[in-house]
Residue frames as a rotation matrix with the C-alpha (Angstrom) as fourth column:
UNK 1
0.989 0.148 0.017 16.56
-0.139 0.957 -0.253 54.65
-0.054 0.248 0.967 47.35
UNK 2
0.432 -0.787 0.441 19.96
-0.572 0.139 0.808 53.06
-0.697 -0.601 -0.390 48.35
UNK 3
0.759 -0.138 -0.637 21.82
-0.436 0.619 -0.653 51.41
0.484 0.773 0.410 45.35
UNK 4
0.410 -0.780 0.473 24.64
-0.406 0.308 0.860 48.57
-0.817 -0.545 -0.191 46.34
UNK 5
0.280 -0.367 -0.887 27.11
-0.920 -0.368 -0.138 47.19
-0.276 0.855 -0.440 44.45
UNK 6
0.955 0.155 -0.253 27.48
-0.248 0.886 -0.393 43.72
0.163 0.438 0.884 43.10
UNK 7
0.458 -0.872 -0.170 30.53
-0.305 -0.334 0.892 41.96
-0.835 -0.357 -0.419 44.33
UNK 8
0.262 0.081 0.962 30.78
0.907 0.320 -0.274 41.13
-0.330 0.944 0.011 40.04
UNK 9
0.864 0.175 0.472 30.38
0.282 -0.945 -0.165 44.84
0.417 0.276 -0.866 39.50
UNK 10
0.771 -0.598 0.219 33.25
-0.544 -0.440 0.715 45.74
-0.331 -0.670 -0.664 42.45
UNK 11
0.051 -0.950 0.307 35.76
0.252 0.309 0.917 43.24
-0.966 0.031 0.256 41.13
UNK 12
0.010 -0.213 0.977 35.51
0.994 -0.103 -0.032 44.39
0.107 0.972 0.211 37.69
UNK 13
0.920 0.061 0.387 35.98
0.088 -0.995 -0.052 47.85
0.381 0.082 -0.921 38.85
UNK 14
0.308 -0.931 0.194 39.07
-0.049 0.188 0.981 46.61
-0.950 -0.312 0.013 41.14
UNK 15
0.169 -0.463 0.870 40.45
0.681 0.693 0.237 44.97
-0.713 0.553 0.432 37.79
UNK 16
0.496 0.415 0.762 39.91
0.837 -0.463 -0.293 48.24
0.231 0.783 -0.577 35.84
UNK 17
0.979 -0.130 0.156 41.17
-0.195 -0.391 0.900 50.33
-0.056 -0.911 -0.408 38.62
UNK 18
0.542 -0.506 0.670 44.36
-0.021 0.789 0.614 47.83
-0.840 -0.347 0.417 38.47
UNK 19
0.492 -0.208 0.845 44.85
0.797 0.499 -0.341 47.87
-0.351 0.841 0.411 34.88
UNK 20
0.871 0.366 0.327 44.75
0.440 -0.877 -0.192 51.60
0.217 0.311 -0.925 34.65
UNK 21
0.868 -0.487 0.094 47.50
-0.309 -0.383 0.871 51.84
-0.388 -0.785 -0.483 37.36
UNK 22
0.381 -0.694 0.611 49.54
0.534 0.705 0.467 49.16
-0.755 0.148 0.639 35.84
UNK 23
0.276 -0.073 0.958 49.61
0.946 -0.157 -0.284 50.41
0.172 0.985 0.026 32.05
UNK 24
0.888 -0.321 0.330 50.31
-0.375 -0.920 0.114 54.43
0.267 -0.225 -0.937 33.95
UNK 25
0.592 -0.798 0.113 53.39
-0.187 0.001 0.982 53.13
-0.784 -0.603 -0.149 35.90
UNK 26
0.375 -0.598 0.708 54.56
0.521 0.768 0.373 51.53
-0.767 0.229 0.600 32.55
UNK 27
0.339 -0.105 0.935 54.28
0.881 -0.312 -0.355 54.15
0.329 0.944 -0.013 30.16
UNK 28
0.959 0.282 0.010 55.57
0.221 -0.773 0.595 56.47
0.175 -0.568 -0.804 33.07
UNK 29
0.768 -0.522 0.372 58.22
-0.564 -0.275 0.778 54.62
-0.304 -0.807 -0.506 33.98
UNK 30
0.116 -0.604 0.789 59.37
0.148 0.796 0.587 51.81
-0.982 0.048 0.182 32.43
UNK 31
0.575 0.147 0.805 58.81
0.818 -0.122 -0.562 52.75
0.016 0.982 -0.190 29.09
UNK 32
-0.118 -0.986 0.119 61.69
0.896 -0.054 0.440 54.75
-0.427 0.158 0.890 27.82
UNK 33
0.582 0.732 -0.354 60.19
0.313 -0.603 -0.734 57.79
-0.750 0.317 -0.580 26.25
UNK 34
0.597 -0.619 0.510 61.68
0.792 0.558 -0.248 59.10
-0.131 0.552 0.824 23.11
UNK 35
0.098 -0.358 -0.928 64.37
0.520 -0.777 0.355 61.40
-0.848 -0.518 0.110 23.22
UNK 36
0.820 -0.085 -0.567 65.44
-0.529 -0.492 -0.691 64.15
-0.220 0.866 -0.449 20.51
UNK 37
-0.271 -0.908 -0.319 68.97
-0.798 0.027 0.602 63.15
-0.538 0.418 -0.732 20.59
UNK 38
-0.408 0.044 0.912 67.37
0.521 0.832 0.193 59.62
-0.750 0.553 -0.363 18.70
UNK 39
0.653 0.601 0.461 65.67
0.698 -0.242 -0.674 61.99
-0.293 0.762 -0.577 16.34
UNK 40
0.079 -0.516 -0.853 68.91
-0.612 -0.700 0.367 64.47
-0.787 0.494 -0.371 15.51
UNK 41
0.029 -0.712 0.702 69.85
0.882 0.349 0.317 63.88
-0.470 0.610 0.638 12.01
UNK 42
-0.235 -0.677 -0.697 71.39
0.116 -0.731 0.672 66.02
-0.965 0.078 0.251 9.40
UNK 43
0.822 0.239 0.517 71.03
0.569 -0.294 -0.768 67.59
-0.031 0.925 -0.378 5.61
UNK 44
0.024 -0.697 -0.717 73.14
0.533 -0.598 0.599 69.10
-0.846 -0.396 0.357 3.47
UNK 45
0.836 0.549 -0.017 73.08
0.396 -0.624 -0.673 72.06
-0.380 0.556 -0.739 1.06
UNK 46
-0.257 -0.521 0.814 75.06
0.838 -0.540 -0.081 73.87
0.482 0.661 0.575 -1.84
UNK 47
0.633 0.342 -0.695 75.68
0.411 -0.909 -0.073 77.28
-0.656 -0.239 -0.715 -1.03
UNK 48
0.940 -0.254 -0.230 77.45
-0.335 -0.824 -0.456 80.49
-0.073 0.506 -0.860 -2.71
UNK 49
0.091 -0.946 0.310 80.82
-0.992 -0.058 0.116 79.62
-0.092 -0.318 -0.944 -0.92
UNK 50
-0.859 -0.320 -0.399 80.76
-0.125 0.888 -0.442 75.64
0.496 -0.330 -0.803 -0.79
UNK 51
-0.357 0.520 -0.776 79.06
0.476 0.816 0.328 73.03
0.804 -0.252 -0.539 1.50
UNK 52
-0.331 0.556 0.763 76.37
-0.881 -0.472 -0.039 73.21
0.338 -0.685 0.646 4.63
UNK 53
-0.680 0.449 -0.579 74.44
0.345 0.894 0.287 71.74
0.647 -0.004 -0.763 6.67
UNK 54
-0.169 0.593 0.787 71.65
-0.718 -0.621 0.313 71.53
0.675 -0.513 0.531 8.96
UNK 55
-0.955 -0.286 -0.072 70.89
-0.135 0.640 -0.756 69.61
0.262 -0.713 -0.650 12.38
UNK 56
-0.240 0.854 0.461 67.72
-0.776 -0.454 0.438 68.94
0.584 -0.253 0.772 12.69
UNK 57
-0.916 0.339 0.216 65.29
-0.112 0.301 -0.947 67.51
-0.386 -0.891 -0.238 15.12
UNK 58
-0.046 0.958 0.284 61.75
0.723 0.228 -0.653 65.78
-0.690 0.175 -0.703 14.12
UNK 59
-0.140 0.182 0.973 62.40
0.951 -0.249 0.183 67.43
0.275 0.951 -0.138 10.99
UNK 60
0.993 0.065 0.099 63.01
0.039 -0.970 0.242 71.00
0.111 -0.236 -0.965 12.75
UNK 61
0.441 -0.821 0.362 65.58
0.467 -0.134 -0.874 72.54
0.766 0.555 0.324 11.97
UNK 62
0.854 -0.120 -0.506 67.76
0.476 -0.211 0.854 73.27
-0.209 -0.970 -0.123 15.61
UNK 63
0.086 -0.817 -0.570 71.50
0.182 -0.549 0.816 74.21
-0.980 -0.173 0.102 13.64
UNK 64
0.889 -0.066 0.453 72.02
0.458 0.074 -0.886 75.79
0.024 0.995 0.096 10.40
UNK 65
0.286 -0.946 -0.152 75.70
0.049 -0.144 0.988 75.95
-0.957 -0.290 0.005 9.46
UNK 66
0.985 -0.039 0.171 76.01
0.172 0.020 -0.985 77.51
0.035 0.999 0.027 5.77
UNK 67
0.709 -0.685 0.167 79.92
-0.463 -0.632 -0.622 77.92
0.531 0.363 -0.765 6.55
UNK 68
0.218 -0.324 -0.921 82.83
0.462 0.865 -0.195 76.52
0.860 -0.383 0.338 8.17
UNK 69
0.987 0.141 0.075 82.64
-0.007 -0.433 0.901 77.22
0.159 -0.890 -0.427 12.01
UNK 70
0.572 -0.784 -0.241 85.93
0.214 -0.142 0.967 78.90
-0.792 -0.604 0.086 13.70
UNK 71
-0.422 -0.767 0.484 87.25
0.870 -0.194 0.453 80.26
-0.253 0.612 0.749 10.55
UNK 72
-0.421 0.165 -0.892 86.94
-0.116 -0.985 -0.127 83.82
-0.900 0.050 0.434 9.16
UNK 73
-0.774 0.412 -0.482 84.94
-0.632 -0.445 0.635 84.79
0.048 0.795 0.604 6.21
UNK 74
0.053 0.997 -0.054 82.16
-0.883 0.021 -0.468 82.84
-0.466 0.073 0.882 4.32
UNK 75
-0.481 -0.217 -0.849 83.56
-0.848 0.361 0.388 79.72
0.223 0.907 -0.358 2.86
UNK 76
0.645 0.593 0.483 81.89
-0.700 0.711 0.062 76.52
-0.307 -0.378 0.874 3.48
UNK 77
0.243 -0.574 0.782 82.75
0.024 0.810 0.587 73.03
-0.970 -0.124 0.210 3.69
UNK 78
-0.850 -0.506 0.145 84.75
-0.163 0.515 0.841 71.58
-0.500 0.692 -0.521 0.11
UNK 79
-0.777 0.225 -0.588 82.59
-0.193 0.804 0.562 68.81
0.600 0.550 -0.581 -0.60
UNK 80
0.127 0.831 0.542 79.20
-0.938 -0.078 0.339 67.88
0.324 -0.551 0.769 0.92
UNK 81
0.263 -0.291 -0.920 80.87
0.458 0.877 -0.147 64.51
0.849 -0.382 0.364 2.40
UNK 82
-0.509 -0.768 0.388 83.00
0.336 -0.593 -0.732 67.08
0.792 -0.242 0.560 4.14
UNK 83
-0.756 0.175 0.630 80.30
-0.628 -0.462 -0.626 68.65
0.181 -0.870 0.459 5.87
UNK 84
0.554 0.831 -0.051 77.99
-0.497 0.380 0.780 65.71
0.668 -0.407 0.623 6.15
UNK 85
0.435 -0.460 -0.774 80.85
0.726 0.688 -0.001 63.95
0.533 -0.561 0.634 7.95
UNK 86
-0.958 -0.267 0.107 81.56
0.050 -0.521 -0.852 67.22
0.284 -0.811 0.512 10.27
UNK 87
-0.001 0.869 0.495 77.36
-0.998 -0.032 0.054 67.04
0.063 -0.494 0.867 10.90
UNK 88
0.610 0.226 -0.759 77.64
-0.129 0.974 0.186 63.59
0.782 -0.015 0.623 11.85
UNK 89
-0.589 -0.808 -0.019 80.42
0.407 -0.277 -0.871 64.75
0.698 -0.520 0.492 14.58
UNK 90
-0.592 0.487 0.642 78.00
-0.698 -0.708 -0.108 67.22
0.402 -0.512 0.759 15.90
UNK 91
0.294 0.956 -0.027 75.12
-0.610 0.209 0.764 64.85
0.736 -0.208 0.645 16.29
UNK 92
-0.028 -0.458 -0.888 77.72
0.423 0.799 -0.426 62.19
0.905 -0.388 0.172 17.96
UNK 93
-0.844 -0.164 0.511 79.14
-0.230 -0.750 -0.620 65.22
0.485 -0.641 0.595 20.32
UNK 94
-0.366 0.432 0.824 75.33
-0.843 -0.529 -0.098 66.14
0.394 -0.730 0.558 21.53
UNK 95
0.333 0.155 -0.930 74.38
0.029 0.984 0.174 62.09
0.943 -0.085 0.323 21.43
UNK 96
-0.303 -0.762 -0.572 77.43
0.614 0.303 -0.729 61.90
0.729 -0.572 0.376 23.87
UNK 97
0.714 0.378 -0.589 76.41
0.699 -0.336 0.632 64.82
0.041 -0.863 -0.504 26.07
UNK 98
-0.479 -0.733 -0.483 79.24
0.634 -0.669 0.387 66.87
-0.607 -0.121 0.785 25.04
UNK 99
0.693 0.266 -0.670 79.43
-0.343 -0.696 -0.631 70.24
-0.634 0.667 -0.391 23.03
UNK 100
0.620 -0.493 0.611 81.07
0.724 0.060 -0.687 70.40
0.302 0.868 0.394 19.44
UNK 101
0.583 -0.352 -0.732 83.97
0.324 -0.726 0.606 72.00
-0.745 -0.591 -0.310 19.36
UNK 102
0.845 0.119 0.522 83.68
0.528 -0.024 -0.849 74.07
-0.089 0.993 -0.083 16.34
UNK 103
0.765 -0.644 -0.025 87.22
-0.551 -0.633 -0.544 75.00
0.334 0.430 -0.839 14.74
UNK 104
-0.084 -0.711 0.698 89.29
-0.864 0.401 0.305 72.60
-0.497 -0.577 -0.648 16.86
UNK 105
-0.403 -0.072 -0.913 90.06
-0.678 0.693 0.244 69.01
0.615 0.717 -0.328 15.71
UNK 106
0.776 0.413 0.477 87.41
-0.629 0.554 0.545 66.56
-0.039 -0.723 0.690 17.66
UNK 107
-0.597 -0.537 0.596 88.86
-0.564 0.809 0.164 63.32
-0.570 -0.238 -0.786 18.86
UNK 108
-0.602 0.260 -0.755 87.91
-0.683 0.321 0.656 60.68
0.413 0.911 -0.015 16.35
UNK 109
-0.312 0.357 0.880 85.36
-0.644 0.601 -0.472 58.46
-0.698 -0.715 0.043 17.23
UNK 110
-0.696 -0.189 0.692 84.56
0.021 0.959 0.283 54.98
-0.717 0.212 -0.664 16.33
UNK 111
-0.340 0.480 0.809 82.80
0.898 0.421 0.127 54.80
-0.279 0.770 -0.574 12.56
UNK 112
0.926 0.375 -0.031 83.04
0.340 -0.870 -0.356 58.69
-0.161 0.319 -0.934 12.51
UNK 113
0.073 -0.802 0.592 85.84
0.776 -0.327 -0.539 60.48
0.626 0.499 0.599 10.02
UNK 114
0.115 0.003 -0.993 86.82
0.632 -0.772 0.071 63.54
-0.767 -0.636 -0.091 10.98
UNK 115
0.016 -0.346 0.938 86.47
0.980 -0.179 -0.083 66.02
0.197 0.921 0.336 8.62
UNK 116
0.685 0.000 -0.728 88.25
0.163 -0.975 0.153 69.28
-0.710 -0.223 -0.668 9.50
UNK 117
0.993 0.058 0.105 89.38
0.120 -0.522 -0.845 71.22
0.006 0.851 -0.525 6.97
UNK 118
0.317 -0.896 -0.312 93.32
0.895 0.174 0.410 71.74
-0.313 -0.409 0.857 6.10
């Protein structure tokens, strides 16, 4: 027994078909997907020596910096401004596509201090 198909049935499969295709290209393509760098932010922590921080991603932790980078020993940042406003550098940096460049003095950027150490 031979079933056919209603052309009712066939255009509401076209339209389905259609919709499917439409709503794939958009969340494929046009839709922006989110990235980590929109999800980097930062914490900071008391240690032994002074200030930290951490870089994290969706609440995963990606850098942990209990100290100040490019200097010898174990001290950490001053003040926990200090190192929230050198992890607020970092996130800019990977934002930007660049690396930090720990121990050196970044170029300042627009509504970010710079806080390297003296």
């Amino acid at each position: 027994m031979t079933r056919t198909i209603s052309k009712q049935h066939m255009l509401v499969l076209l339209a389905a078909i259609l919709i499917a295709a439409g709503s794939s290209f958009y969340f494929l393509v046009v839709q922006k997907p989110a990235t980590p760098a929109n999800n980097l932010h930062y914490s900071t922590f008391k240690t032994e020596h002074g200030w930290g921080y951490d870089i994290l991603v969706n609440d995963r932790i990606v850098i942990h910096q209990p100290m100040l980078p490019g200097k010898a020993g174990f001290n950490g940042f001053t003040t926990e401004q200090e190192a929230g406003t050198y992890a607020q550098n970092v996130i800019e940096s990977i934002k930007s596509g660049t690396h930090p460049f720990f121990g050196q003095k970044q170029t300042q950027r627009s509504g970010v201090s710079s806080a390297q150490s003296k």
